[in-house]
Structure formats: structure tokens, C-alpha cells
VMD Tcl script that draws the C-alpha trace (Angstrom):
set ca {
  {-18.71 33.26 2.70}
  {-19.75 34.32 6.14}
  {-18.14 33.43 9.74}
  {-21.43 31.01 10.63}
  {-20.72 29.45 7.39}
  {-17.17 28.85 7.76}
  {-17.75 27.75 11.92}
  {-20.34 25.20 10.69}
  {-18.37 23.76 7.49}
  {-15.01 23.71 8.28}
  {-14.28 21.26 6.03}
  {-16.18 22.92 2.92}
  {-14.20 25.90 3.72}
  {-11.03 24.46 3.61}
  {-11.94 22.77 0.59}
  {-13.29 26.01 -0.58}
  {-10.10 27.73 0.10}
  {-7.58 24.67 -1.31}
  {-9.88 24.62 -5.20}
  {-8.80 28.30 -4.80}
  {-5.43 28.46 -4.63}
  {-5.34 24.76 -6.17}
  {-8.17 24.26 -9.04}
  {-8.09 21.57 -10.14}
  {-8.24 20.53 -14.01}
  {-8.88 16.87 -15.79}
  {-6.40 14.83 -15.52}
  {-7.20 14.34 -19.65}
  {-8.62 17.86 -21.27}
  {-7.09 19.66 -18.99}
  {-10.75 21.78 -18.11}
  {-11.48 23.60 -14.79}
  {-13.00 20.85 -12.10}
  {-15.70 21.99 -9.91}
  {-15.68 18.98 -7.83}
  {-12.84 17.14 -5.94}
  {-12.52 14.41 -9.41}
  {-9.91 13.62 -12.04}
  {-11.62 13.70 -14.71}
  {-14.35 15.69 -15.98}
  {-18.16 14.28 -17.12}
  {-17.22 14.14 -20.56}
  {-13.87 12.25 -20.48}
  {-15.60 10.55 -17.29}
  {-18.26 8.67 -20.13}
  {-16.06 7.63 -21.81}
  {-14.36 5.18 -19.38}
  {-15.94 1.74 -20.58}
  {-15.95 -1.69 -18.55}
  {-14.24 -4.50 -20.13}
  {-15.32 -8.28 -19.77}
  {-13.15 -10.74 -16.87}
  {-10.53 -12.92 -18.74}
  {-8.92 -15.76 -17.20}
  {-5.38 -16.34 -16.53}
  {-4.94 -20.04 -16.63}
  {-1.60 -21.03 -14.21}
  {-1.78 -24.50 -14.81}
  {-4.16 -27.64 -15.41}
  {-5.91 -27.38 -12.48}
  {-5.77 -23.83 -11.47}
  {-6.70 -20.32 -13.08}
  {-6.61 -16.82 -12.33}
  {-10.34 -14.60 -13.28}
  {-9.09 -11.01 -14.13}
  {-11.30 -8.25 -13.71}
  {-10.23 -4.74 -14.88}
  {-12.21 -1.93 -15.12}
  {-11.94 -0.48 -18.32}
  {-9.22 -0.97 -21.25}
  {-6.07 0.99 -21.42}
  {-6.71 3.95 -23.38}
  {-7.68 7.68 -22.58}
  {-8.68 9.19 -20.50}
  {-7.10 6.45 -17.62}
  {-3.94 6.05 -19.70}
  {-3.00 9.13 -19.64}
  {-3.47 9.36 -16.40}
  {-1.57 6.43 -15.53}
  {1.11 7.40 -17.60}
  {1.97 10.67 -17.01}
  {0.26 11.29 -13.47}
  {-0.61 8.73 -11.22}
  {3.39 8.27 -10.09}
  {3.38 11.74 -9.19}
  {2.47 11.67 -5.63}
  {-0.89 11.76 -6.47}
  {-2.96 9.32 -4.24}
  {-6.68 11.48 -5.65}
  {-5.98 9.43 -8.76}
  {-5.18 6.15 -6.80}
  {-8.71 6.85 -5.06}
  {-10.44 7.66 -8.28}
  {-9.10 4.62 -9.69}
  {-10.72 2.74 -6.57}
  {-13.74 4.38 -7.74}
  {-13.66 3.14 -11.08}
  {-13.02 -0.10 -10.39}
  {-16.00 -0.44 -7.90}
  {-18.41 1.18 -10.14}
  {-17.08 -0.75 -13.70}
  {-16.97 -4.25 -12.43}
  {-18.71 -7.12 -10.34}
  {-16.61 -6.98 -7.44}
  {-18.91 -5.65 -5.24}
  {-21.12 -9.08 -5.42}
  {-17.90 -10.95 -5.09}
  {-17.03 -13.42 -1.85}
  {-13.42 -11.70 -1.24}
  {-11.32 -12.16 1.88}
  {-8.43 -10.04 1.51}
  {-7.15 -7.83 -1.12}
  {-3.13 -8.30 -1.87}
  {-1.67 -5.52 -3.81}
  {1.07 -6.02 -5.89}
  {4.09 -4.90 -4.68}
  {6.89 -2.25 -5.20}
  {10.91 -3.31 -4.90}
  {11.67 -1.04 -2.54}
  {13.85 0.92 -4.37}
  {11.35 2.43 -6.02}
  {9.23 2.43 -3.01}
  {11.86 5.01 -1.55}
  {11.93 6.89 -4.92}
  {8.62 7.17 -5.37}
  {6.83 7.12 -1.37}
  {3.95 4.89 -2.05}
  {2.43 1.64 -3.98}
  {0.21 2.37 -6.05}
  {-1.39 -0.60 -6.00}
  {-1.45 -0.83 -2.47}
  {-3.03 2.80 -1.95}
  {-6.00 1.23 -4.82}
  {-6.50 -1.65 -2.82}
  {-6.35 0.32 0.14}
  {-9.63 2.56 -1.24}
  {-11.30 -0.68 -2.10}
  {-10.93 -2.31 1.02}
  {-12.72 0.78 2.23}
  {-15.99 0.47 -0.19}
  {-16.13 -3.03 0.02}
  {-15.14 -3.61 3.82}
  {-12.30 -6.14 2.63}
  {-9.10 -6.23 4.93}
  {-5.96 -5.68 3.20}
  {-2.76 -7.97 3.46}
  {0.38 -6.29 2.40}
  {1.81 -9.93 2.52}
  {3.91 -10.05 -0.93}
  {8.10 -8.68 -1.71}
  {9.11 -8.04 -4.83}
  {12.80 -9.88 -4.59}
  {14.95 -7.69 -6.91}
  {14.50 -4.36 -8.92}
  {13.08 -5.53 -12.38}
  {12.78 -3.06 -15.35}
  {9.37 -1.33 -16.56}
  {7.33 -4.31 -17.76}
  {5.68 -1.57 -20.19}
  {9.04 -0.53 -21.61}
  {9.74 -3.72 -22.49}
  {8.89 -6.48 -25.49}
  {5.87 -8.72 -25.30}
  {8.12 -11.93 -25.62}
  {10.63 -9.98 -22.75}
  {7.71 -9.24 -19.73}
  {7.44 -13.18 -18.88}
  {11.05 -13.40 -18.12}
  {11.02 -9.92 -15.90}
  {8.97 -11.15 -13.44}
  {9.63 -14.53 -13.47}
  {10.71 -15.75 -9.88}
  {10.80 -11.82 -8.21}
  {7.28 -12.18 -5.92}
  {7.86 -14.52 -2.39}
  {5.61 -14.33 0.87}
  {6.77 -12.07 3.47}
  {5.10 -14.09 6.39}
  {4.56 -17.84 5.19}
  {2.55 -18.17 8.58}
  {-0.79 -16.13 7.76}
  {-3.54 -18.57 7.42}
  {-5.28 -18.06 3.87}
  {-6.43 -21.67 3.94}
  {-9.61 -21.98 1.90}
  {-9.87 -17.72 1.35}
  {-10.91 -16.34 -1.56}
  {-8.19 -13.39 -1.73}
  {-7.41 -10.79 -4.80}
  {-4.61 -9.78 -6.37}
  {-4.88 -5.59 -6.82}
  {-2.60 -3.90 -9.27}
  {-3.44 -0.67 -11.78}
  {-2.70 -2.08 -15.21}
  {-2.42 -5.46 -16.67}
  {-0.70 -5.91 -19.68}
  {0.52 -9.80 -20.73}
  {-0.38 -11.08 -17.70}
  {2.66 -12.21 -16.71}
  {2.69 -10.10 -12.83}
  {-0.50 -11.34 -11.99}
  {0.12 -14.94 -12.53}
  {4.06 -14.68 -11.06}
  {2.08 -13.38 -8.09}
  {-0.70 -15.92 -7.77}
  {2.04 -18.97 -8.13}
  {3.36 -17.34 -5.23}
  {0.10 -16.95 -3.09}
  {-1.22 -21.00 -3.89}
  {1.83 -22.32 -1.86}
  {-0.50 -21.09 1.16}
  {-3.24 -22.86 -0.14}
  {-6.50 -20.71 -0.83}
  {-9.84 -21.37 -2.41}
  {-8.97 -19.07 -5.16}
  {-6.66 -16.51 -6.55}
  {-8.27 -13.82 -8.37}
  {-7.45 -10.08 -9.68}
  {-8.33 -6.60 -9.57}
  {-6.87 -3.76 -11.92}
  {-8.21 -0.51 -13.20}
  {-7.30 -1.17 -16.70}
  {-6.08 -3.81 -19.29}
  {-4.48 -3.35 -22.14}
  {-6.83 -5.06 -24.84}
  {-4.96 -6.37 -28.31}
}
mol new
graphics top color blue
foreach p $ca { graphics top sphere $p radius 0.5 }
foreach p [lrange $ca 0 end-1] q [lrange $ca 1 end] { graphics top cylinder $p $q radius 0.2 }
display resetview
């Protein structure tokens, strides 16, 4: 690589020089990357969209969930073992995924509202997930997001836990940060990375209907399917 090159592409020379010392490997099979991605082609195909489901809340109200594939490899394993790592490529990736695997894109959304971290384990770990997801989408589909929800009190791992023990986890944590912000008739979505029972997403949109929107909805990148 010669000086002109490296004066004219900075940026592909850094990149260059980073895959170097860095290479990077799927996230799944664990073979050499050429590109700045997670996953390679293979274990990229076989990442299949699921259909929405909906969440009903109550009699008159009911939250669409749409999730971008189901929750098996290769996006389990990444969730499992390395998306809490620091590693905001896969959170972006994930973004990706999402955008590409499900109707969003000809959605009327207002704001995305990621579902948030107690901050315990905000400190522990130095980022949402969720909110650096919904921070990527907001970017493709030029959505504003409002980090407007608390998680109350440290809960345990709703995947470590019984089907019949996830409801009562989360019932009651989630409250509004600012009760002022006007989401009066706005069509706003929920954005977390997995979706298991249910129960965080609707905890969450109980919360967000005392400020009276046109509709609750949800974004994840995967769902576990029984």
C-alpha cells in the first residue's frame, strides 16, 4: 500500500491496519471475516424473518411485535455469549438485521424507546444494549430516539428464570422518567434484543399508555419461538 493510497483513504488504511492486527472471525463458525460483519455469508443465510405476533395488554389495547428472526444460531450465540461484551459491531449488526428482516421500514414510527438497563448493570456493563440497537435504527430509518423509561429495581435474568417466574420479574419495575414529554397520539416503539414470554415488552407498554399514544408497538432482533 503506497503513501498516495494511504493520503487519499485514510480511513481504508486504518481499517486496513485494525483487520490486521484485529481480524476478525464469525461471531458463529468462528472463520476469517474479510469485511467489517459478524457473521459470515453462510451463517449470514441462515438468519430467517419470523411473522409479527401480538401482545394483547388488555380489551382494548395490544402490542404488534416484530422480531427479526427466531432465537437460534447464528444470533443466539451471539447474543449469548458476545453481544454483552462491549461489543457495540454486534449491536449495529443487529440494527442491520432488523431493518433488512422486517416491515419496519414502511412503518409510521415516531420515536423508538429502548428498553432499559437498572443501572447497576448499566455501570457493570457500560452500555444498553437495546438502546445502542435502537440507536442504529433511528439512524436507517431517521426515527428520534427517547431514552424516556427506568428500570425501578435490579431484577434477575428473565432468561435464567422459569416461564411461570418471568411475569412476576418484571412486573411493576418500568416508570417514565419525564411524565411531561408529549407522546399524545404518536406511534412510538418499544426496542429490545430478545423477546422471550413477553412479559418486558408489555410491563413496558402499560407504562408508556399512561401518556396516551396512538399505539405501542415493538422491535427486537429475535424471539424465542415455542
Amino acid at each position: 500500500m503506497d503513501s498516495f493510497v494511504i493520503l487519499k483513504y485514510p480511513k481504508k488504511f486504518y481499517n486496513f491496519v485494525i483487520n490486521l492486527i484485529y481480524p476478525r472471525y464469525c461471531k458463529s463458525c468462528s472463520i476469517l471475516l474479510k469485511q467489517d460483519n459478524i457473521f459470515c455469508n453462510t451463517c449470514f443465510l441462515k438468519i430467517q424473518p419470523v411473522a409479527p405476533i401480538d401482545l394483547q395488554l388488555n380489551k382494548s389495547k395490544k402490542t404488534i411485535v416484530f422480531a427479526a428472526c427466531n432465537y437460534k444460531d447464528p444470533v443466539k450465540k451471539l447474543i449469548t455469549e458476545k453481544l454483552y461484551a462491549k461489543n457495540t459491531l454486534a449491536c449495529k449488526q443487529l440494527a442491520n438485521i432488523i431493518y433488512q428482516n422486517t416491515i419496519i421500514k414502511n412503518l409510521e414510527i415516531d420515536y423508538l424507546i429502548p428498553v432499559p438497563l437498572h443501572w447497576t448493570r448499566f455501570a457493570k456493563r457500560g452500555y444498553n444494549q437495546s438502546y445502542e440497537i435502537a440507536k442504529h435504527l433511528s439512524v436507517l430509518l431517521n426515527v428520534p430516539v427517547l431514552d424516556i423509561l427506568k428500570r425501578n429495581k435490579k431484577t434477575a435474568y428473565q432468561s435464567s428464570l422459569k416461564l411461570e417466574d418471568r411475569v412476576l420479574n418484571v412486573k411493576d419495575i418500568f416508570s417514565i422518567k419525564n411524565k411531561n414529554i408529549n407522546l399524545k397520539n404518536k406511534n412510538i416503539y418499544i426496542v429490545d434484543d430478545l423477546f422471550t414470554t413477553g412479559a418486558t415488552i408489555k410491563n413496558c407498554a402499560k407504562v408508556l399508555y399512561q401518556l396516551k399514544p396512538e399505539s405501542v408497538n415493538a422491535i427486537v432482533a429475535c424471539r424465542v419461538i415455542q
